[in-house]
N, C-alpha and C positions, 0 to 999 in steps of 0.2 A: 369303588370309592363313593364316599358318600356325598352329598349336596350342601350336607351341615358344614357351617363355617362355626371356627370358634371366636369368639371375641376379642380383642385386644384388651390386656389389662395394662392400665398405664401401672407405672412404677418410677419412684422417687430414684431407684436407684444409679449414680454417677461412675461406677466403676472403681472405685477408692474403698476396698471396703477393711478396714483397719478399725475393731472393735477397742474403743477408748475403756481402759480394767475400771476405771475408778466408777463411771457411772451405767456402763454396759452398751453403750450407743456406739453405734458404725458413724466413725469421725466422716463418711462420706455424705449418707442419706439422710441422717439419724435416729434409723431404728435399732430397737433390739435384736437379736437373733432371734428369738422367739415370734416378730413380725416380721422380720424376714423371711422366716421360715415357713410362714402361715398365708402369707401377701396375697397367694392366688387364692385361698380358702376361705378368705374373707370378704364379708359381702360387701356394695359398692359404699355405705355408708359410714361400713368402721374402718375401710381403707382411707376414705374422707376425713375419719376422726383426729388419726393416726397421720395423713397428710397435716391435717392442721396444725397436728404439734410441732411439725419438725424444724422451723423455721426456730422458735426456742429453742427447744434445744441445741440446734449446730451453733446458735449462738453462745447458751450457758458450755459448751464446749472448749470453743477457744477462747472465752474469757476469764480474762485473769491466768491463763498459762504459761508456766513458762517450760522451755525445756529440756528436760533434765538429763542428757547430753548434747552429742556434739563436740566440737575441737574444745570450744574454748575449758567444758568442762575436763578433757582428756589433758590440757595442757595444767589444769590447776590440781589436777590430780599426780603431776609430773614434779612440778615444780616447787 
């Protein structure tokens, strides 16, 4: 075994990860796939970059949403 330790890489991610079609962002963290997919490959400054956005975006998210089922829509679709 070796004596190297590897490092911890922090990560935005919450577990929720349900990619929102309209604008591409994980309704959990809000990155792309493309940054999710890259998170560990990226160096500590554009992980920092890419932290700084997401507070925006998870906002531009569920703003102004609404949504588009659920009962009440399954009942007005009945009735």
């Amino acid at each position: 075994m070796s004596d190297r330790t590897i490092p911890e890489i922090q990560s935005p991610c919450v577990k929720l990860c349900i990619m929102e079609p309209d604008s591409g962002f994980c309704m959990g963290c809000g990155r792309t796939r493309d940054e999710i997919a890259s998170w560990i490959s990226l160096s500590p400054s554009e992980r920092e970059t890419v932290t700084g956005q997401l507070g925006h975006r998870l906002a531009n998210l569920t703003r102004n949403k609404r949504r588009k089922g659920g009962r009440r829509n399954r009942l007005a679709k009945t009735g």
